[in-house]
C-alpha positions as CSV (number, residue, x, y, z in Angstrom):
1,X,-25.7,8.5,-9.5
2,X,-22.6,7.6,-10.7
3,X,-20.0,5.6,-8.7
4,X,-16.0,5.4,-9.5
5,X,-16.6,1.5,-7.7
6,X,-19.2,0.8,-10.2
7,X,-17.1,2.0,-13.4
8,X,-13.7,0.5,-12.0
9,X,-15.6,-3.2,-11.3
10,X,-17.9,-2.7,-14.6
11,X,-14.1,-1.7,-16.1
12,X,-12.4,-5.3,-14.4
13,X,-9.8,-3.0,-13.5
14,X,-6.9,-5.4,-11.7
15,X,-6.7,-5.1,-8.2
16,X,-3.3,-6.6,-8.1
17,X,-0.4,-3.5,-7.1
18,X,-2.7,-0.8,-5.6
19,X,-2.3,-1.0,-1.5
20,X,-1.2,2.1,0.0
21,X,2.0,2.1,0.4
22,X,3.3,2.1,4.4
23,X,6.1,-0.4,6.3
24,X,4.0,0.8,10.1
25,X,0.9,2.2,10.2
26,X,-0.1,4.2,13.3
27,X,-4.2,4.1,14.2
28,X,-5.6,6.6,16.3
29,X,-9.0,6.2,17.5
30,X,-10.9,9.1,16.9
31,X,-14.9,9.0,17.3
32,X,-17.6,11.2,15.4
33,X,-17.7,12.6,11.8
34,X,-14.7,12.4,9.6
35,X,-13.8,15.5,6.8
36,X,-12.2,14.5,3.6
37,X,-8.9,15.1,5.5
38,X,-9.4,13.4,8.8
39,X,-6.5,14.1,10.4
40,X,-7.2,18.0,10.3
41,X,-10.7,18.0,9.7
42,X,-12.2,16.0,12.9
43,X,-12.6,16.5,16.5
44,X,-8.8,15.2,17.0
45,X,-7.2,19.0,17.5
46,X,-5.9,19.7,14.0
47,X,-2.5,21.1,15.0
48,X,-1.5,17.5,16.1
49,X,-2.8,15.9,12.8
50,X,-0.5,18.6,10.9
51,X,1.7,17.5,13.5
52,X,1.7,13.8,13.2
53,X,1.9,14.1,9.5
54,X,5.0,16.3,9.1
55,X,7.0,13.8,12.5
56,X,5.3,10.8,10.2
57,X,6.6,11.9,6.5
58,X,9.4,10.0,4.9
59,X,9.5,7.2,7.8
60,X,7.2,4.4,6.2
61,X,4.9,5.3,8.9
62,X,1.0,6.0,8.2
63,X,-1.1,7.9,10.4
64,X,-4.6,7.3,10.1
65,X,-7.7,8.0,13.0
66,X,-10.1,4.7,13.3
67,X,-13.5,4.4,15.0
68,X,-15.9,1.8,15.9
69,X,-18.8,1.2,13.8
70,X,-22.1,2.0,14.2
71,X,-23.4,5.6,14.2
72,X,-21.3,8.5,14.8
73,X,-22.5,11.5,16.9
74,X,-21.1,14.6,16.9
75,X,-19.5,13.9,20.1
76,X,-17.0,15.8,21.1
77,X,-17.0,13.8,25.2
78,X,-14.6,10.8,24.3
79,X,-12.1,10.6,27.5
80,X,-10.2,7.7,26.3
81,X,-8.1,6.9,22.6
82,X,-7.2,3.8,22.1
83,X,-3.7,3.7,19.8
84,X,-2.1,1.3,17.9
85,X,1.1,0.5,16.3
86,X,1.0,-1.8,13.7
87,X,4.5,-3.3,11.4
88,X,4.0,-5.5,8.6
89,X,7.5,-6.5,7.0
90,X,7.7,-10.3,6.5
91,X,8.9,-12.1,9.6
92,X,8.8,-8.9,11.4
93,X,5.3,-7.9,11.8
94,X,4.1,-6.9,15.1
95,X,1.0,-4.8,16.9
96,X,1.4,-3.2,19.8
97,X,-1.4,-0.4,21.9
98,X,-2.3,1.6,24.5
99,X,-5.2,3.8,25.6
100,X,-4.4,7.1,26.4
101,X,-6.4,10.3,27.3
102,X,-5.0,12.4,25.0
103,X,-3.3,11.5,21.6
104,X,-0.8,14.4,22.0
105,X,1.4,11.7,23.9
106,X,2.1,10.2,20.1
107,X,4.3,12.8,18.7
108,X,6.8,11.6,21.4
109,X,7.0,8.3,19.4
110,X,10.0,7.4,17.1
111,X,8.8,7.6,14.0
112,X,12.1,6.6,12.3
113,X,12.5,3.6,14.5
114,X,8.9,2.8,13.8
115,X,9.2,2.9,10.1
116,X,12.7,0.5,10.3
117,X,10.4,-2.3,12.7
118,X,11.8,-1.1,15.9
119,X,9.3,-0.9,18.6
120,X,11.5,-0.7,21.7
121,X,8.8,-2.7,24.0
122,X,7.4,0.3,23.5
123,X,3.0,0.2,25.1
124,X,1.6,-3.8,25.4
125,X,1.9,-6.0,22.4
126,X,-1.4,-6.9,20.8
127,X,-2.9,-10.5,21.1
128,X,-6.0,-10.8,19.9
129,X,-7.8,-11.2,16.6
130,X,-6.9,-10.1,13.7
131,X,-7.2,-6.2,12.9
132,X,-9.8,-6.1,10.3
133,X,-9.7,-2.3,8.9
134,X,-12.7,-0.9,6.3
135,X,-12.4,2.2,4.8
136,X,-15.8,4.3,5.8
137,X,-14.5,8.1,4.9
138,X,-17.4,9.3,2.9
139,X,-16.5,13.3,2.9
140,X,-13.4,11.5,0.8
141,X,-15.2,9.2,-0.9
142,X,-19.1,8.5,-1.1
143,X,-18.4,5.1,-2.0
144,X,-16.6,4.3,0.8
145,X,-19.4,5.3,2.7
146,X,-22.4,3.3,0.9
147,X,-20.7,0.1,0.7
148,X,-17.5,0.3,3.6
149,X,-20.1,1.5,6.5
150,X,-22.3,-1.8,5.9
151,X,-19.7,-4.2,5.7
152,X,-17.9,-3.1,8.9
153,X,-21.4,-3.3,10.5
154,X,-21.6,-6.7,9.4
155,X,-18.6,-7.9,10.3
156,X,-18.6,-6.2,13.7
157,X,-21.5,-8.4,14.1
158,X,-20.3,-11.4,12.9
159,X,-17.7,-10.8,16.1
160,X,-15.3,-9.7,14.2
161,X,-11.9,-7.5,15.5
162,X,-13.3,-4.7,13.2
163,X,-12.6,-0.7,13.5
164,X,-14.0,1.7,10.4
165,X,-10.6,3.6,9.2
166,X,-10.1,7.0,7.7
167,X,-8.3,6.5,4.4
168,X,-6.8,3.2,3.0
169,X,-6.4,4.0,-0.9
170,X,-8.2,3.2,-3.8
171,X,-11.7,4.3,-3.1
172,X,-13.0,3.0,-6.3
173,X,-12.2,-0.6,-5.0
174,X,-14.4,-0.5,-2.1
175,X,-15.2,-1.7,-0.4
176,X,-11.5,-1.8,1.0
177,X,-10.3,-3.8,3.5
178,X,-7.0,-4.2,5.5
179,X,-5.8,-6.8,7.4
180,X,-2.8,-6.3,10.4
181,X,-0.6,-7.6,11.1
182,X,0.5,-8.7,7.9
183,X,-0.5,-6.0,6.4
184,X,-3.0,-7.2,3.5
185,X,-5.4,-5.3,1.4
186,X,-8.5,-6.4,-0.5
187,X,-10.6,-4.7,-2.7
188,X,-14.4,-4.8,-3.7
189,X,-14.7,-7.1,-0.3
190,X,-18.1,-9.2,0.1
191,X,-18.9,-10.5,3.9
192,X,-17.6,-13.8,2.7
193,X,-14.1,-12.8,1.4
194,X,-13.8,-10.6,4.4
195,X,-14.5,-14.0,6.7
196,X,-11.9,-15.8,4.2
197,X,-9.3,-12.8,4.8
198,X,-9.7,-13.1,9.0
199,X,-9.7,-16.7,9.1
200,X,-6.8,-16.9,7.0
201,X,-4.5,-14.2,9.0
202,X,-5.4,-16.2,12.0
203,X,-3.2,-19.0,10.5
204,X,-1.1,-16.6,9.4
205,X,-1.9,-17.0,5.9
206,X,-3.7,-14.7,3.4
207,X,-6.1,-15.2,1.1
208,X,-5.3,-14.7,-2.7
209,X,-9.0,-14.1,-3.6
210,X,-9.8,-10.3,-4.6
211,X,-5.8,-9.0,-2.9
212,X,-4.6,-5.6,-4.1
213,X,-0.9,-6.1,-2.1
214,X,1.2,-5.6,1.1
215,X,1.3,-2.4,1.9
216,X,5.0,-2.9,3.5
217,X,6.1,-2.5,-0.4
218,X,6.0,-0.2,-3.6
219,X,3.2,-1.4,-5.9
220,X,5.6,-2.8,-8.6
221,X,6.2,-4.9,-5.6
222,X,3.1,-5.7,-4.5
223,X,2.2,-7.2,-8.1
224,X,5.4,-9.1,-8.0
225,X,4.9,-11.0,-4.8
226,X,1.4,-11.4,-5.4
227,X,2.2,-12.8,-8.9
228,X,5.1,-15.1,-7.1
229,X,2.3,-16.7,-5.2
230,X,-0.5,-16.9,-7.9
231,X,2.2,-19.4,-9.4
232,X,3.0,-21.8,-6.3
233,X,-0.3,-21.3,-4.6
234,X,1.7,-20.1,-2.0
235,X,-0.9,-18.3,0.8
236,X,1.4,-17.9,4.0
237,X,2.3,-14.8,4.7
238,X,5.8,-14.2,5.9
239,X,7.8,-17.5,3.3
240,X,7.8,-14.7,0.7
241,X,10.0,-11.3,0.5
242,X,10.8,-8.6,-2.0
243,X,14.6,-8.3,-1.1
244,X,15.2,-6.0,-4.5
245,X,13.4,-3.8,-6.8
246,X,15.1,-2.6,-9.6
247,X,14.0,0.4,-11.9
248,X,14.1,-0.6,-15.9
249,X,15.3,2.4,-17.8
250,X,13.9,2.9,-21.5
251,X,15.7,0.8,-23.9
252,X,17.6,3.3,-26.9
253,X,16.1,3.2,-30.2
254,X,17.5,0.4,-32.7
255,X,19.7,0.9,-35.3
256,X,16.4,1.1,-37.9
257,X,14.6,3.2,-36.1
258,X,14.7,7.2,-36.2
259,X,17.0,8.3,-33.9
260,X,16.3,11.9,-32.0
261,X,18.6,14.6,-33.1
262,X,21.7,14.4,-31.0
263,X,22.6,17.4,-28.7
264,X,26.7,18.9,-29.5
265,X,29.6,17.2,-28.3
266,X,31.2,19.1,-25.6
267,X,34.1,21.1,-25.9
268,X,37.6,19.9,-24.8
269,X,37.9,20.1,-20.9
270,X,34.1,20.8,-20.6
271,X,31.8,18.2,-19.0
272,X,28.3,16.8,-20.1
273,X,24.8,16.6,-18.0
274,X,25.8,13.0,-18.4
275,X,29.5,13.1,-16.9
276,X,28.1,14.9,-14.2
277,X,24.9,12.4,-13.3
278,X,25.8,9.5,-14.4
279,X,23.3,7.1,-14.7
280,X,23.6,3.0,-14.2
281,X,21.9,0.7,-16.8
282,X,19.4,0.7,-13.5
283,X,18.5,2.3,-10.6
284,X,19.1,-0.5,-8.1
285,X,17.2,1.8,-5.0
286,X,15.1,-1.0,-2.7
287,X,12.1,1.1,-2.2
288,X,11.1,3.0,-5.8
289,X,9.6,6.2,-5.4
290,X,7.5,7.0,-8.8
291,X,4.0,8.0,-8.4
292,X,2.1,5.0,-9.4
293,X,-0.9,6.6,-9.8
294,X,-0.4,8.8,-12.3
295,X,-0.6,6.4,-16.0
296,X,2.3,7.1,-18.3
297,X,2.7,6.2,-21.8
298,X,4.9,5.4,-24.9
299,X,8.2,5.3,-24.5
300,X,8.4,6.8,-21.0
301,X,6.2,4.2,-19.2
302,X,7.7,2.9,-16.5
303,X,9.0,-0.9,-15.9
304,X,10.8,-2.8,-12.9
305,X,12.2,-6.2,-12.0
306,X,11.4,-7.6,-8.5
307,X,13.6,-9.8,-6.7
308,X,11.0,-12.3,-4.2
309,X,12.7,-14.6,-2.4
310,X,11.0,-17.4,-0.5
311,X,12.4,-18.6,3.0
312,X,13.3,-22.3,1.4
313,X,16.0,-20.6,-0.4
314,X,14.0,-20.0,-4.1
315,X,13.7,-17.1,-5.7
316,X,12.4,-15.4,-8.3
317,X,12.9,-12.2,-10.8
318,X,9.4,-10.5,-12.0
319,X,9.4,-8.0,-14.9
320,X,6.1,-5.7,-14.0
321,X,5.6,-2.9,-16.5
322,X,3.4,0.2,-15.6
323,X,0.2,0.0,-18.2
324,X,-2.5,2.4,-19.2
325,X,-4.5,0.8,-21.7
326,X,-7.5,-0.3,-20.0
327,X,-10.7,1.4,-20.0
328,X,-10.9,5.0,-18.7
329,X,-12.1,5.1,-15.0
330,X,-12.6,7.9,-12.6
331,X,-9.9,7.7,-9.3
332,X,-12.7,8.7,-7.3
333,X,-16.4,9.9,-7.3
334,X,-16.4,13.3,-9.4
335,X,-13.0,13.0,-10.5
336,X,-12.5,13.0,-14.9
337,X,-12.2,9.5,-16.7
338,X,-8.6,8.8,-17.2
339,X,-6.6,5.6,-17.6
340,X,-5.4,3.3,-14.9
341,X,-1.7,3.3,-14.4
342,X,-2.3,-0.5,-13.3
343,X,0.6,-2.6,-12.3
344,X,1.1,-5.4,-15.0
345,X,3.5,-8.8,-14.7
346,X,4.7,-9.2,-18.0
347,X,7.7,-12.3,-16.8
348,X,8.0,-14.2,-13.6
349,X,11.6,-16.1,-14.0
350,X,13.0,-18.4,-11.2
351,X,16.8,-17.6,-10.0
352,X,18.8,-20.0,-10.9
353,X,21.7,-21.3,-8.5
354,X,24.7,-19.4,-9.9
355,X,22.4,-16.1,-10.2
356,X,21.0,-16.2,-6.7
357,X,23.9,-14.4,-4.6
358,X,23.4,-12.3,-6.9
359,X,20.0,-11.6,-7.0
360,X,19.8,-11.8,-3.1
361,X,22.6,-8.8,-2.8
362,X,20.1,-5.8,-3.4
């Protein structure tokens, strides 16, 4: 039987700039089986998982159902949902929950204001342990399944704050694990480097040791900061923020090379595709938008620089380049071999004084 975990770890595919992407993430619990789609294929009532997705789309909020482990029934006699809220910017994170008998109450949440870090003392702020997430889903993934359900066993036994969760990314990483509030994920996670991950969040720190990113940024991002801390051994969570992320645009061909034929000059009082959209030598948007799953080569490949500031005043521009030259894994169990578009630092420069107003204004 073949397993997308086994040829991405047999692959040493990085894990470094592959968290789901999400500023809030919004937990629903949800008990019994799970389709591949949870939020419209379970016994929540599918018109308020269609629901929750549309309010949720374009707000940095994800939606996802959770569950205790342990074995799942097809039950359909829950009475009570426990909710959460969960933020993970740096030096904003927060949890807050509620139980409520029926989850239609969250479609009267602000998802806007959620998304931006704006609770509005909204339910009871959270004050325990550490939320320790792990990806279970098998209808989307078997592997999540064979080695997510026995870990989340283990570390519900181990005492552990622990809820099985619908969908996290990166399936052939697990098993996956996510870490509120600070919003952490880890990939192929033993019981040990789950323990380190807890402990560590505890402290508010995070351990270093098999991270895929912070799901409060892009993944270009996510390598950056990770990359930032790799070279001060820097583990605490919230001294380090990606303040700007700056889209590289493909250099033009030198004067040696073959140029591409040119397309006319425009008539007198006519204006160019250019004229009309003109583009700046980047594209200085905070939050980047390209699908970074999807590996693109040659010329087109995508590249960034990430501004990472640390609260002591440093800070620190990282080229990270889109690559798709390692080994050909499938995305998921099933899917075709193609290459990872994997996240790759290629520069990590400090800001120096006279360049950090600069740097700092994105």
């Amino acid at each position: 039987m073949s397993l997308c975990a086994t040829a991405s770890r047999e692959a040493a595919e990085p894990l470094a700039g592959t968290a789901a992407t999400a500023r809030t993430w919004l937990l629903v619990e949800q008990t019994g089986p799970w389709g591949a789609k949870a939020l419209t294929a379970s016994h929540l009532d599918p018109a308020l998982g269609r629901a929750l997705e549309a309010a949720a789309k374009g707000t940095g909020v994800r939606v996802a159902l959770i569950r205790r482990p342990g074995r799942h029934a097809d039950r359909h006699d829950a009475t009570r949902h426990r909710l959460f809220l969960a933020h993970t910017a740096p030096g904003r994170s927060w949890i807050r929950t509620t139980t409520v008998a029926d989850p239609q109450s969250a479609l009267g949440l602000d998802f806007a204001a959620l998304g931006a870090g704006e609770h509005g003392d909204l339910w009871e702020p959270y004050t325990g342990e550490p939320l320790v997430l792990v990806c279970t889903n098998g209808k989307r993934d078997r592997c999540c399944a064979l080695l997510g359900r026995p870990l989340a066993a283990d570390l519900a036994a181990a005492g552990t704050e622990v809820w099985e969760v619908t969908h996290i990314g990166g399936h052939r990483f697990a098993p996956t694990l996510f870490v509120l509030p600070y919003g952490y994920a880890y990939g192929r996670t033993s019981l040990s480097l789950a323990a380190d991950a807890v402990a560590a969040a505890r402290s508010g720190r995070i351990a270093l040791d098999h991270c895929r990113g912070r799901s409060t940024w892009d993944r270009p991002a996510q390598a950056a900061d990770l990359a930032v801390r790799e070279l001060l051994g820097e583990d605490r969570a919230d001294v380090l923020d990606v303040v700007r992320t700056d889209r590289l645009l493909p250099q033009p061909p030198s004067p040696q090379a073959p140029t591409r034929p040119q397309a006319p000059a425009p008539s007198p009082g006519s204006t160019s595709p250019q004229d009309q959209d003109p583009k700046p030598p980047h594209d200085t948007t905070s939050r980047d938008t390209a699908p970074h799953d999807t590996a693109v080569t040659g010329e087109e490949a995508p590249a960034w620089t990430v501004t990472v500031a640390h609260s002591d005043g440093r800070a620190w521009r990282v080229t990270v380049e889109q690559r798709a030259d390692g080994a050909p894994t499938p995305a998921s169990c099933g899917a075709p071999l193609d290459p990872p578009a994997r996240m790759t630092v290629t520069a990590v420069t400090a800001v120096t004084a006279t360049e950090d107003s600069t740097a700092l204004s994105g």
